[in-house]
C-alpha positions in Angstrom: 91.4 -103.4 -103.7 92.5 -99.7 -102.8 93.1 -99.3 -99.0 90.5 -96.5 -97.8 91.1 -94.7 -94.7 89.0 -94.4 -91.9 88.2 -90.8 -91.5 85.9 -91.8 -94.8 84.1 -94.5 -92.9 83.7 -92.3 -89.7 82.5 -88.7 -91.6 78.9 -87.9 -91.4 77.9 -85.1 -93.9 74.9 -84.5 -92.0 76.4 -83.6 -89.1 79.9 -82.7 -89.7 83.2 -83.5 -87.8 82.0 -83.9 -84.2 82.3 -87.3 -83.5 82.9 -87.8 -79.8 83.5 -91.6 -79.6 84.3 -94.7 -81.6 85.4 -98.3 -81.2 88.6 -99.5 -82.8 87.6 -103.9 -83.1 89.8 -104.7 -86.4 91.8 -108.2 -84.8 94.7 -107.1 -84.7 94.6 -103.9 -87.2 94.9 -101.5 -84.5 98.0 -99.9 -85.1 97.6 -99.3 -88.8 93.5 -98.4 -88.2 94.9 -95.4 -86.3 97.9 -94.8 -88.3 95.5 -94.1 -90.9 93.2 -92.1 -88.6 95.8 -88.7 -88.0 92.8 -86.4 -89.1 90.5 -88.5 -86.7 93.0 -87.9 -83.9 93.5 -84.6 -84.0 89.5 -84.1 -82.8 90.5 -86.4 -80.0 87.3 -88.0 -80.0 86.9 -90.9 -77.0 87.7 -94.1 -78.2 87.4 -97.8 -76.7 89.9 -99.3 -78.0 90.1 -103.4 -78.5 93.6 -104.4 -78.6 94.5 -107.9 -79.9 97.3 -108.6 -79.0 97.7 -112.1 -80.1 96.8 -110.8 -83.8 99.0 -107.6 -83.8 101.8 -109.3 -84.7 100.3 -110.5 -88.4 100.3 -106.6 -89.0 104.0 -106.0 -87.8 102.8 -104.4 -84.7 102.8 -105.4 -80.8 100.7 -104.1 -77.8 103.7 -101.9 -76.6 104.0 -100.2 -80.3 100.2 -99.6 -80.5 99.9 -98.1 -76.9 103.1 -95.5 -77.9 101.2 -94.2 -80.8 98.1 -94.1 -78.6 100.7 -92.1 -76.4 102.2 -89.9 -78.5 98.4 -88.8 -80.0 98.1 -86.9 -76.5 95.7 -90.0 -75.0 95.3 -91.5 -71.7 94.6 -95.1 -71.7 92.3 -96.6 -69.2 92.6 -100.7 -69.0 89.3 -102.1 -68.8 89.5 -105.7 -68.9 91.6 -108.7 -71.0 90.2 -111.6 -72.8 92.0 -114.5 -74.0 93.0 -112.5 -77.1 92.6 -108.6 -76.1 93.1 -105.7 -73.7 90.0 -103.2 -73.7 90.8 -99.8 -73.3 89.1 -96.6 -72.6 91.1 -93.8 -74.8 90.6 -90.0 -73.6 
């Protein structure tokens, strides 16, 4: 199965580009969900972000890696709260 990116998932022809939030929940995907996402980011929409961090590893990726990229897409990160599993953030 082809690989789609997000941006198609997260477009709405009715009304455009102007998302202004999202959740990221793909266990452990994260990193590669936004990887994907570069078009997404630019609009810097907010996004609450669920890290697994227990999962990121089957993706070749760790909390410290995911929260660069967050970084280096001009975000502030806002820790919410940790489960057993995941750190919740708040993305601006």
């Amino acid at each position: 199965m082809r690989q789609k990116k997000p941006e198609r998932f997260l477009a709405c022809p009715k009304c455009g580009s102007n998302l202004k939030k999202t959740e990221v929940n793909v266990e452990g995907a994260e990193q590669k969900c936004l990887e994907g996402a570069t078009k997404l980011l630019k609009e810097k929409p907010r996004i609450l972000l669920e890290a697994h961090w227990a999962f990121l590893p089957r993706y070749g990726s760790d909390l410290q890696s995911l929260l660069k990229l967050v970084e280096l897409h001009g975000y502030e990160k806002l820790w919410l709260d940790e489960t057993h599993v995941a750190n919740h953030y708040w993305l601006n």
